[in-house]
C-alpha positions as CSV (number, residue, x, y, z in Angstrom):
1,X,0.0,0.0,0.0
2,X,1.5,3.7,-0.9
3,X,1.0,6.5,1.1
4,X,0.6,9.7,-1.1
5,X,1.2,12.8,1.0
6,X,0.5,15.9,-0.3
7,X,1.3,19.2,1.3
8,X,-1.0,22.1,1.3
9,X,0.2,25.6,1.0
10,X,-1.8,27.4,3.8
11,X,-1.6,30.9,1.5
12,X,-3.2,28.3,-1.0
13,X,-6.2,27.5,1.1
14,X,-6.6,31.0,2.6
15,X,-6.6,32.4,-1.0
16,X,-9.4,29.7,-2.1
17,X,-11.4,30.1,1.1
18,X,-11.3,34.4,-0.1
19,X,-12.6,33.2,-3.5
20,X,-15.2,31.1,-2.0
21,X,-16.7,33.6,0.2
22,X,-16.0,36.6,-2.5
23,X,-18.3,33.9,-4.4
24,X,-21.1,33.5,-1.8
25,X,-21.3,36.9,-1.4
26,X,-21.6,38.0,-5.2
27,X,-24.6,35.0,-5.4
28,X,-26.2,36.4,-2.2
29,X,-26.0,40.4,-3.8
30,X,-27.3,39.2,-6.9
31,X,-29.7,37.5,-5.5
32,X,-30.7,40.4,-3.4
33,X,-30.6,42.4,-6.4
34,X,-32.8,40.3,-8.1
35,X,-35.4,40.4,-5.1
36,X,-35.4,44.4,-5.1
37,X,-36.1,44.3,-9.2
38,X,-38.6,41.6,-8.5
39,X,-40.9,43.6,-5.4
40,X,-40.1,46.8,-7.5
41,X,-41.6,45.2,-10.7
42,X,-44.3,43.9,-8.5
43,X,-45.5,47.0,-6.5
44,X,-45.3,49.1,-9.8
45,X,-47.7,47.1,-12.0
46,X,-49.9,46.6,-8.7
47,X,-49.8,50.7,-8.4
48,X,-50.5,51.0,-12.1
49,X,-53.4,48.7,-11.9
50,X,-55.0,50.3,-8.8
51,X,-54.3,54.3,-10.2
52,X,-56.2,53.1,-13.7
53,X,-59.1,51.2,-12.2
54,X,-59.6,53.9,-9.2
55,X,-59.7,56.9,-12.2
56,X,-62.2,54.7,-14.5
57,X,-64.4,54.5,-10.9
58,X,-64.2,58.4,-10.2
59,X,-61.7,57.6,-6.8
60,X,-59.4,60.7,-7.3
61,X,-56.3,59.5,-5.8
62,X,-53.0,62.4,-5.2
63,X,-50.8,60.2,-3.2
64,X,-50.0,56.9,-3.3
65,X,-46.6,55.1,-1.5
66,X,-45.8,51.4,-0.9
67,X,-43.5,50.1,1.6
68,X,-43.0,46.0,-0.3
69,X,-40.7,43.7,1.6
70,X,-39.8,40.8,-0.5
71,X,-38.0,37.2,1.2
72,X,-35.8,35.3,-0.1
73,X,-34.3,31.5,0.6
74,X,-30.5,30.7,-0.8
75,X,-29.7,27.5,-0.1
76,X,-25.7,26.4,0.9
77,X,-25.3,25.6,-2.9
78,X,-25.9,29.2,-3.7
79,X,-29.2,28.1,-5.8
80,X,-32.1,29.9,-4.3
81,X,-35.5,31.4,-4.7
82,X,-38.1,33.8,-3.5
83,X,-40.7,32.9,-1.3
84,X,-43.1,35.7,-1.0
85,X,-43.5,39.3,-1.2
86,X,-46.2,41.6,0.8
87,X,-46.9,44.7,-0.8
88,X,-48.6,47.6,2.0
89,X,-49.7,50.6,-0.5
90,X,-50.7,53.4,1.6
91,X,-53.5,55.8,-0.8
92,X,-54.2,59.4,-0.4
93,X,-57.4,60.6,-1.8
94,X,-57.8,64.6,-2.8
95,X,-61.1,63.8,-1.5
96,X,-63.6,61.8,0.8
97,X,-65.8,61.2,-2.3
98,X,-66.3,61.0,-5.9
99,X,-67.3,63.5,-8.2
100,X,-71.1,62.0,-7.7
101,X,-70.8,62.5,-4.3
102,X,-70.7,58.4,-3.1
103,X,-68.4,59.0,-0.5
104,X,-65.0,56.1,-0.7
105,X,-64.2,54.0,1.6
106,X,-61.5,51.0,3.0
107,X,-64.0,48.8,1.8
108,X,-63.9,50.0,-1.4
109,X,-60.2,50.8,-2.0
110,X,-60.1,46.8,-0.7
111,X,-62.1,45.6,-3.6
112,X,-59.8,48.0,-6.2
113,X,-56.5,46.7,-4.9
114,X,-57.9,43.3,-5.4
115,X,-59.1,43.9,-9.0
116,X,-55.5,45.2,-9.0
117,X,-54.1,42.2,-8.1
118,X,-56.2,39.8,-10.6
119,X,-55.0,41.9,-13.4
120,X,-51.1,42.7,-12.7
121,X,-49.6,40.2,-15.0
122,X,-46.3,40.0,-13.2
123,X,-48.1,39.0,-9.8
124,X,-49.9,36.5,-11.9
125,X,-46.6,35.0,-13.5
126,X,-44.5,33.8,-10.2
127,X,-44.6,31.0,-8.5
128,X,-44.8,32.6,-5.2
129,X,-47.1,34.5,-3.0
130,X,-48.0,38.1,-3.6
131,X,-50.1,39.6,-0.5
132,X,-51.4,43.0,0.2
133,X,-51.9,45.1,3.4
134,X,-52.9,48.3,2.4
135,X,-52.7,51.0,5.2
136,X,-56.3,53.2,5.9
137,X,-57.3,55.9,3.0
138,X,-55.9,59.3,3.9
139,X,-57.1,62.3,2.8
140,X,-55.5,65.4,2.1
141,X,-57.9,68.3,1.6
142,X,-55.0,70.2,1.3
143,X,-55.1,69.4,-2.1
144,X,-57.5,71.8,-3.2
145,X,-60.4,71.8,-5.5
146,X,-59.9,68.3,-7.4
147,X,-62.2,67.6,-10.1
148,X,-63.3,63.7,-10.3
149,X,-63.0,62.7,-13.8
């Protein structure tokens, strides 16, 4: 029986072990990267959604911020995938009503973000779980005279 010995240069190993975490790390940023582009992509088309089908119902909205958080799972292997995203739009309205005078309420801001959500093609296309919180209606009378369409 032979006996192979082999000596390791530690400078070796410390130089590998630097390009295996330099390698973990770039997988974990892009991967983080790719979870920022995803929510942003997400909470965009769900805004764009909700501002079009709250104009076509007379809801004048003048405010409108979201505050998405998006989670991923990376595996040891560096492979990895998202696992869900929560979207928490928070809508300002110019005012309480609509040009017809039926006054808008959480109820009914509920029921647009959901006809939102059936129609935003991108939260229709993944393979994960897109939810929504949305924060109370404000309104900011501050606005001034805003004419409902």
């Amino acid at each position: 029986m032979k006996t192979i010995r082999h000596r390791t240069d530690p400078d070796l190993v410390s130089l590998a072990a630097l390009s295996l975490t330099a390698a973990v790390l770039t997988l974990v940023t892009a991967g983080v990267i790719q979870l920022v582009a995803a929510v942003a992509a997400l909470a965009q088309c769900h805004m764009l959604w909700f501002l079009h089908l709250a104009a076509a119902d007379g809801v004048v909205v003048v405010g409108y911020t979201d505050a998405p958080q998006g989670r991923m799972r990376v595996e040891a292997a560096g492979h990895g995938q998202f696992t869900d995203v929560v979207l928490r739009p928070c809508v300002t309205l110019g005012r309480p009503d609509r040009g017809d005078g039926r006054p808008v309420t959480d109820e009914e801001l509920a029921v647009l973000h959901a006809r939102s959500r059936e129609h935003c093609f991108i939260a229709r296309s993944v393979n994960f779980p897109v939810r929504h919180l949305p924060a109370p209606l404000r309104v900011d009378r501050s606005a001034g005279d805003v004419v409902a369409p």
